[in-house]
C-alpha positions as CSV (number, residue, x, y, z in Angstrom):
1,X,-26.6,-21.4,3.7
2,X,-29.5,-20.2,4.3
3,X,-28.8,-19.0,7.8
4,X,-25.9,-16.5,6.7
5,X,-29.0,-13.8,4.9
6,X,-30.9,-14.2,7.8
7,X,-27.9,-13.0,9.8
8,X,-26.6,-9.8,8.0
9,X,-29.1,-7.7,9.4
10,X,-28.3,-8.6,13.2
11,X,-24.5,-7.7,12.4
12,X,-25.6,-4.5,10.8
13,X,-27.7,-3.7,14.7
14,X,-24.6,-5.3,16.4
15,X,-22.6,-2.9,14.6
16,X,-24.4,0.1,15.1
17,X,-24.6,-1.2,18.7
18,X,-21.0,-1.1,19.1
19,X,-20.0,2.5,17.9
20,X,-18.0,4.5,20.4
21,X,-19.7,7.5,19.8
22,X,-19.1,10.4,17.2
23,X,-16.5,13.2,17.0
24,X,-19.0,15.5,18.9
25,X,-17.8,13.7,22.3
26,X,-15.7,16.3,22.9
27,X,-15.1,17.7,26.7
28,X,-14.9,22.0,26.4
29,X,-11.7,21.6,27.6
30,X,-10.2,19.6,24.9
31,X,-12.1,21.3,21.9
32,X,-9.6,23.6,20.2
33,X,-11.1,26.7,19.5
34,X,-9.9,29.7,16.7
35,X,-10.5,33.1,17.4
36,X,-10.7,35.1,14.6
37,X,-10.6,39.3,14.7
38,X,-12.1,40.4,11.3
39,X,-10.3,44.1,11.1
40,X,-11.0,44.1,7.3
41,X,-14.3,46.8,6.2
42,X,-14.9,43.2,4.2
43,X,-16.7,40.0,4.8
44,X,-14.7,37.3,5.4
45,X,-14.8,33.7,4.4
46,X,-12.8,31.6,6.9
47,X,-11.3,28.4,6.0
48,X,-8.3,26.5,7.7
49,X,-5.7,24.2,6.6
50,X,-3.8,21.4,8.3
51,X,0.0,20.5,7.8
52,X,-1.1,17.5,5.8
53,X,-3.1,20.2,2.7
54,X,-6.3,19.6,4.5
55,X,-8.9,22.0,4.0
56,X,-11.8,22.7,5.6
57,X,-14.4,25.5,5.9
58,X,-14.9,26.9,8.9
59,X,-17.3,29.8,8.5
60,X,-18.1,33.8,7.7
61,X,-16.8,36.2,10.2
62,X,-18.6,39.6,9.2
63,X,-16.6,43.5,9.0
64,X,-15.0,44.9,12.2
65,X,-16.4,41.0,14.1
66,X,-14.8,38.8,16.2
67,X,-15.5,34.9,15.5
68,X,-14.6,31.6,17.9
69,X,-15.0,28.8,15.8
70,X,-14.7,25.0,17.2
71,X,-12.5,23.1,15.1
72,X,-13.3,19.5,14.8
73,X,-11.4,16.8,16.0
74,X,-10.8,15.0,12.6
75,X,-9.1,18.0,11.4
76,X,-7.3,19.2,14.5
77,X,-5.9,15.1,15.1
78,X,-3.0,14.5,14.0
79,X,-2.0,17.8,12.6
80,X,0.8,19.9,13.8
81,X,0.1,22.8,13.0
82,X,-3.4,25.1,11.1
83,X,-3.0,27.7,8.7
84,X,-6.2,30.1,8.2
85,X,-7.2,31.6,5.1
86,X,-9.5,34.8,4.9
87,X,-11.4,35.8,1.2
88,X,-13.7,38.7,0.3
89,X,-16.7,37.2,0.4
90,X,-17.6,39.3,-2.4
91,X,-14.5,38.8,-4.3
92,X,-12.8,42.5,-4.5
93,X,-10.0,42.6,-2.3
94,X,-7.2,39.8,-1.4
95,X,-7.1,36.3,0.2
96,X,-5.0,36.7,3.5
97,X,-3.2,33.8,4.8
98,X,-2.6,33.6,8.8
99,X,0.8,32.6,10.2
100,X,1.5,28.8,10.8
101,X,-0.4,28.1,14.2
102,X,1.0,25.0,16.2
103,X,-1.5,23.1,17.7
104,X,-2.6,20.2,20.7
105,X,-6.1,19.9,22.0
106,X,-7.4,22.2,24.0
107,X,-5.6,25.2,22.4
108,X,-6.8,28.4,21.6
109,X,-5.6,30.0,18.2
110,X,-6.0,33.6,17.9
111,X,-5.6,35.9,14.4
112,X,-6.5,39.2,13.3
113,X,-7.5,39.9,9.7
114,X,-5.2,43.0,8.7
115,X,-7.5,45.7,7.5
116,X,-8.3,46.3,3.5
């Protein structure tokens, strides 16, 4: 019995020992990418959402800019399609929803902010 304490902390090192690596593994070629045009005169807020109601942040794209976010494995695996959602970051004008966007690894999704 008294073996088993002694023990937990060399399965906690095995453990760690034995990870396969993080989500960050990712070849360029396989990383999906977003490119996002921001033709609005107002920051933008950029977040995207996965066929399963997923959401996840994804960044700030400032007036009349152009953005290429990463997105990350975990929210790209699995899904069969994005949806991206722009908002004032100030809060005067309206939240703009993007097409439905099929997508594999490796893709690259491209949207343009309509202009407010």
């Amino acid at each position: 019995m008294r073996a088993l304490p002694r023990l937990a902390p060399l399965f906690v090192i095995l453990a760690a020992a034995c990870h396969s690596g993080n989500s960050s593994d990712v070849s360029p070629s396989d990383q999906t990418r977003a490119k996002i045009e921001n033709r609005s005169s107002l920051d933008m807020d950029i977040s995207v959402t996965r066929n399963d109601g997923r959401n996840s942040p994804l960044g700030r794209i400032p007036a009349g800019e152009t953005a290429t976010f990463a997105l990350p494995t975990g929210l790209t695996a699995g899904a069969s399609w994005v949806r991206f959602q722009a908002k004032p970051v100030r809060g005067s004008g309206d939240t703009q929803v993007s097409e439905i966007f099929p997508v594999q690894s490796g893709d690259e999704v491209s949207w343009s902010i309509s202009p407010q």
